[in-house]
C-alpha positions in Angstrom: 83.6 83.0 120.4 85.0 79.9 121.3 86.9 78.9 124.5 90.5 79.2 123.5 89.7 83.0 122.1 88.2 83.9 125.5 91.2 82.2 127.4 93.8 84.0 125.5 91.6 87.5 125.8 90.9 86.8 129.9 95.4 85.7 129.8 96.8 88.7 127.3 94.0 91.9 127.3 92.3 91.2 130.6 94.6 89.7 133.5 94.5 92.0 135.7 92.6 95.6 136.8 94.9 98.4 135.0 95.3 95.8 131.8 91.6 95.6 131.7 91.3 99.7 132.2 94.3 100.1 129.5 92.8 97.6 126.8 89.1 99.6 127.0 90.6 102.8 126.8 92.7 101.8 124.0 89.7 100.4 122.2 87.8 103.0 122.6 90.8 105.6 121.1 91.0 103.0 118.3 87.3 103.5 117.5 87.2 107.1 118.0 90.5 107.4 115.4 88.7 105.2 112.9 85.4 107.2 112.8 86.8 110.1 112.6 88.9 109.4 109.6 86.0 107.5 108.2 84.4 110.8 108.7 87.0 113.1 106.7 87.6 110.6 104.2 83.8 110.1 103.0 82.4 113.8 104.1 85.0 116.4 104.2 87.8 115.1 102.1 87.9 116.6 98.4 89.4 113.8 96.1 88.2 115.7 93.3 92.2 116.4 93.3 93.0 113.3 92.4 90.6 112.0 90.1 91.4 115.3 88.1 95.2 115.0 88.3 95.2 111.0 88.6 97.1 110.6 84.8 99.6 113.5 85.8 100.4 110.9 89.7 100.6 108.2 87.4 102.8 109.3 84.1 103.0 112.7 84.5 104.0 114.8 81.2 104.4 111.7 79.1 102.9 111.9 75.7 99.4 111.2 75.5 99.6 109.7 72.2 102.2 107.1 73.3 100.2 105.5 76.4 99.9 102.4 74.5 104.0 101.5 75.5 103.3 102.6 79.4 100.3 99.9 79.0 102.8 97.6 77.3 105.0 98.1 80.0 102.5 97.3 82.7 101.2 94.1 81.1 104.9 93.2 80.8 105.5 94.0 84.7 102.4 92.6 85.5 102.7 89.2 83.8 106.2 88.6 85.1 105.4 89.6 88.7 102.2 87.1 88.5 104.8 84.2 86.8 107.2 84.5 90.2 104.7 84.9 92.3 103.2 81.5 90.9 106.5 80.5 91.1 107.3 80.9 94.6 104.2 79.9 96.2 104.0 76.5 93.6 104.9 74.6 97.0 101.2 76.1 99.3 98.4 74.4 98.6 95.3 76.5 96.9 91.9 75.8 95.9 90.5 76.9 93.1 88.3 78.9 95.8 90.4 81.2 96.4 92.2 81.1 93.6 89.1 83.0 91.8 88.9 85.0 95.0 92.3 86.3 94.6 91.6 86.8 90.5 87.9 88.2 91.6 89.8 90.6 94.0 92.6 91.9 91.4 90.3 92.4 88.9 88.0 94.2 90.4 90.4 96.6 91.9 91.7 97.5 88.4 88.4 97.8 86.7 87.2 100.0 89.6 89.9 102.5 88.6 88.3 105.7 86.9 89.7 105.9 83.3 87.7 105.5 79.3 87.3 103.0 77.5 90.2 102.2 76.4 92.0 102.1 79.9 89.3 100.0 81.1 89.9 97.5 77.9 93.6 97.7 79.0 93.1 96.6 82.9 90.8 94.6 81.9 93.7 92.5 79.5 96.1 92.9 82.4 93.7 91.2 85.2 93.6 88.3 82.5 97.7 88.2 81.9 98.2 88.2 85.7 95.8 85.0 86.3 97.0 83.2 83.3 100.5 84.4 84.2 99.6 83.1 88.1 98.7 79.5 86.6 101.4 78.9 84.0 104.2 79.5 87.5 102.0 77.2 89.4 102.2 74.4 87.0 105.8 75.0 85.7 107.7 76.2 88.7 110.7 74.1 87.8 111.1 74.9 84.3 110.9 78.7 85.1 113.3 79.5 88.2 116.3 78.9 86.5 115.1 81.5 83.9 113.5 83.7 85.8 116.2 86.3 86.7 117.2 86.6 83.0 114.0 87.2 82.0 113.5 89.9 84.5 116.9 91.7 83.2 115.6 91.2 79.8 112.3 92.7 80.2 114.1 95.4 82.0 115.8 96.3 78.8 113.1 96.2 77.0 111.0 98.4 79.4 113.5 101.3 78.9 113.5 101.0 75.3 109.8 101.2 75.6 109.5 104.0 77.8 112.2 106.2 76.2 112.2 105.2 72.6 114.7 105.1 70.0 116.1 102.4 67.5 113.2 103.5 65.0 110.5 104.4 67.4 110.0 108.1 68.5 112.2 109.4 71.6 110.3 110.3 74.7 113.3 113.2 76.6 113.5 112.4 80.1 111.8 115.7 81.4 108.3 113.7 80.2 109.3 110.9 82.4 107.2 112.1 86.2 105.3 111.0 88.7 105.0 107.2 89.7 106.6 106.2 86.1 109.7 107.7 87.3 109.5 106.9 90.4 109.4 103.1 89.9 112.1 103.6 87.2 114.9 105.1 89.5 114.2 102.9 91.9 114.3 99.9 89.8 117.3 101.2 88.1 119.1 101.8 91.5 118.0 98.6 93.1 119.3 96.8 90.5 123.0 98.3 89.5 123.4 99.4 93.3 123.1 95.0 94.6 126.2 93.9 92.4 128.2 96.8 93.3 127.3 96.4 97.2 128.4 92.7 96.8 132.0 93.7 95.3 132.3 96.5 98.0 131.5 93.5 100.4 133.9 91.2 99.4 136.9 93.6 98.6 136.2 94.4 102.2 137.0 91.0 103.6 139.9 90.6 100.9 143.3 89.2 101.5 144.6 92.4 99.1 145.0 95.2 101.1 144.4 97.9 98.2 141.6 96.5 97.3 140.5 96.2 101.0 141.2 99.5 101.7 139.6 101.4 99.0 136.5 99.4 100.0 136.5 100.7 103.2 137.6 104.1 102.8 134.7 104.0 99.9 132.0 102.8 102.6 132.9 105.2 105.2 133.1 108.2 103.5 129.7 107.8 101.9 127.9 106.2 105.0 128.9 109.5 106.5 127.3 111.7 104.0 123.8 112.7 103.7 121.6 110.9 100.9 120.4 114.9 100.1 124.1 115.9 99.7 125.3 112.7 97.2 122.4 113.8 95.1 123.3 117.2 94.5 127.0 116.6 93.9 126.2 113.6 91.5 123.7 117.0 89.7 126.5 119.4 90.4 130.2 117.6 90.4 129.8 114.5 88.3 130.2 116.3 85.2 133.0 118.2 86.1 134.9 115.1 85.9 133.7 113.8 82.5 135.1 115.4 79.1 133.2 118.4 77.9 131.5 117.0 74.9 129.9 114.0 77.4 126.6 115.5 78.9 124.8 113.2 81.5 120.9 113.2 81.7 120.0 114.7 84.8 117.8 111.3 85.7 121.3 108.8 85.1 123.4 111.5 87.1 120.3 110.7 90.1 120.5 107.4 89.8 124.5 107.5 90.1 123.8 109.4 93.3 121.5 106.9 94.6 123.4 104.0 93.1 126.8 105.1 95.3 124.5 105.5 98.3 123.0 102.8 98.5 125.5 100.4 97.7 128.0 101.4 100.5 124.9 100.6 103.1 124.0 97.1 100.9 128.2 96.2 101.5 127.9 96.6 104.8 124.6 94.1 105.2 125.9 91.7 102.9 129.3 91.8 105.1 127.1 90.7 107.9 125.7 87.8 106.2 129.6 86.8 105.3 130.7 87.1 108.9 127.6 84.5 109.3 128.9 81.6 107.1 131.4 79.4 109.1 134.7 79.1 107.8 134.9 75.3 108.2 133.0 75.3 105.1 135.1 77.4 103.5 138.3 75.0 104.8 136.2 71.8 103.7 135.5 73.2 100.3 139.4 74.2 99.6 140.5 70.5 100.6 138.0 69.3 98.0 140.0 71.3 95.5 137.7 74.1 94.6 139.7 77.7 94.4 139.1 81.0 96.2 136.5 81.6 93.7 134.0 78.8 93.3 133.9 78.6 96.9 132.4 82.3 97.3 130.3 82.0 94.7 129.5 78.8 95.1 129.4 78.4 98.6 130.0 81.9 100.3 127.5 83.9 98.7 124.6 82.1 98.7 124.4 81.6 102.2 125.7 85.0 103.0 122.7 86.1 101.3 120.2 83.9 102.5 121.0 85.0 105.9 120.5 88.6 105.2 117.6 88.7 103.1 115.4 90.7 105.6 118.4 93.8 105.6 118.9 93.5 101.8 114.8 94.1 101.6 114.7 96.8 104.2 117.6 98.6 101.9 115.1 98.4 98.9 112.9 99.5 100.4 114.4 102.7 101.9 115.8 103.4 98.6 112.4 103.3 96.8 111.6 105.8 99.8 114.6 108.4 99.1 112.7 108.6 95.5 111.4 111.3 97.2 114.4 113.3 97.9 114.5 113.6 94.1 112.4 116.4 94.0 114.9 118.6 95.5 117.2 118.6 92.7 114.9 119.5 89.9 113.1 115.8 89.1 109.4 115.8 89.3 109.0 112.0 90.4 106.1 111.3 92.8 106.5 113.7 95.4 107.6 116.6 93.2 104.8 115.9 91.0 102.4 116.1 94.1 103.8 119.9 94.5 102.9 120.9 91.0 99.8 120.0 91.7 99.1 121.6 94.8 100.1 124.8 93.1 97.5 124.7 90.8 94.7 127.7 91.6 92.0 125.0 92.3 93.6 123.1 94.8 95.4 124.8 96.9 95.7 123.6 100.6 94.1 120.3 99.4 97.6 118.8 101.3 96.0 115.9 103.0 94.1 114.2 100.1 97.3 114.1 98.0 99.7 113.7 100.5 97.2 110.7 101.9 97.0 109.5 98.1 101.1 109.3 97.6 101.5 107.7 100.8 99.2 105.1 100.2 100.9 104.3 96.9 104.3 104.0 99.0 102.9 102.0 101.5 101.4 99.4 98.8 104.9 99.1 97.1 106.8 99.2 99.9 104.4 96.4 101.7 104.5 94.5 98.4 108.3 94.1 99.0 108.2 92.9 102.2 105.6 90.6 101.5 107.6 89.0 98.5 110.7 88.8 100.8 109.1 87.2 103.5 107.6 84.3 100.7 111.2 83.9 99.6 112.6 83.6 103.1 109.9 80.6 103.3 110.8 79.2 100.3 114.2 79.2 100.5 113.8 77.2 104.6 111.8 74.9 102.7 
């Protein structure tokens, strides 16, 4: 250990007698806590829970014989998340080191998940999409950006078509669509409808028009003061009392209105912080220049409006991908409510830990994953 590291231990952990006693104690708690869960996860656990119900955490009742389009999907995912990834971090220097680490790490990761042959054959072309997919954003950051967005919403399309079938292909009903696969679908579905809509509901709440002003705010009030658990079960209950008769909504697009009106009343209000932000010189300087109200928000307004709330904006995707959960309490078996069905079964019952453990360790990874990604486009954006 080198000088500076024993400076900064003797300055921060051990400057004085009750620090010194409060950092050993807290070690020694710290090593106690990680050998005993060492201890439960390697001896006592029984992940036999997972292994045996892994496919049902992952897809749930989806067809077996149409796997092939959730491992199209995937690829798809995968190979665009590698491409912006690439993308964004075109500007840090990396070695081809750790470059193969990072491809040496991935890889192994997905071939170490249990599965047959034919999963394995299907991770294994995934780990090679997201290295080649890693590369081509590297080398062709410019090219890509501006077409990056699009080709998200694109692939999005082209996800659900996938997953749910139709035009020629065979439909998949939307009581097949549990665990993580539905999961990562209503969020994604929210996320995306509910950040437009929180942007309007924004700006109608600064307008000049005082209807439009108004029905923003009563809007944002009134659902900021109800419960997340009691949207979802009048968007199950209410929504189609006010739709004609012959108009049935799916129960999963009558949850994702729920969580689409939720969250965007909470995404208005943190992209009305980030307007507050921009100073209205800028605004005055671009109206002399002859722009009109609405090149200057979109042009000017917006975009650092947004930059300065990026960290909010995240932490709202975030706790939306979280109320997933809530789903389960109006009849969708997404992560959580598949989790229960499997904790009823005979076998494995009281086996709460090792699946709760399991399902919160998938959270945490996407959820992380997020805040990771925002954090790389706050630092490329200051750059």
């Amino acid at each position: 250990m080198t000088n500076p590291q024993l400076l900064w231990l003797r300055k921060n952990l051990f400057n004085t007698w009750y620090n010194s006693l409060l950092t050993i104690i807290c070690i020694a708690f710290l090593i106690w806590l990680a050998k005993s869960i060492i201890i439960w996860t390697t001896t006592q656990a029984q992940w036999t829970v997972v292994q045996v119900n892994l496919r049902l955490f992952l897809v749930g009742r989806f067809p077996q014989s149409l796997y092939w389009r959730v491992w199209i999907v995937l690829a798809i995912a995968s190979t665009l998340t590698a491409i912006t990834w690439g993308v964004f971090s075109s500007k840090q220097h990396l070695t081809k080191r750790q470059i193969a680490v990072y491809t040496f790490i991935i890889a192994g990761f997905l071939m170490g998940l249990p599965g047959d042959l034919t999963s394995r054959s299907w991770l294994l072309l995934i780990s090679i999409l997201l290295a080649i997919g890693f590369g081509i954003g590297r080398k062709f950051p410019k090219i890509i950006l501006p077409w990056l967005s699009l080709t998200w919403l694109l692939s999005f399309s082209l996800i659900i078509w996938l997953i749910g079938g139709g035009l020629g292909w065979q439909s998949v009903s939307t009581n097949s669509w549990n665990g993580l696969l539905l999961t990562l679908l209503m969020a994604a579905v929210s996320i995306v409808l509910s950040f437009p809509i929180g942007v309007l509901l924004a700006l109608g709440r600064t307008s000049n028009l005082p209807i439009i002003r108004w029905f923003s705010i009563l809007y944002i009030e009134i659902i900021r003061g109800l419960p997340l658990i009691g949207i979802l079960f009048l968007a199950q209950v209410m929504l189609p009392l006010f739709l004609p008769v012959d108009l049935r909504l799916d129960r999963v697009v009558r949850a994702i209105t729920g969580l689409v009106l939720f969250s965007a009343a909470y995404m208005a209000e943190n992209v009305r912080g980030g307007l507050q932000a921009v100073w209205r010189g800028q605004v005055e300087a671009a109206k002399a220049l002859g722009l009109n109200s609405l090149l200057v928000t979109i042009l000017i307004i917006l975009p650092q409006a947004l930059r300065a709330v990026i960290p909010a904006i995240v932490g709202q995707f975030i706790g939306l991908f979280k109320d997933t959960s809530l789903l389960s309490l109006v009849g969708l078996v997404e992560l959580t409510g598949i989790s229960r069905s499997i904790l009823a079964q005979p076998q494995f019952i009281g086996r709460y830990a090792e699946v709760y453990l399991f399902i919160g360790s998938i959270y945490w990874v996407f959820c992380y994953s997020m805040s990771l990604a925002s954090r790389r486009l706050e630092k490329q954006i200051s750059q």
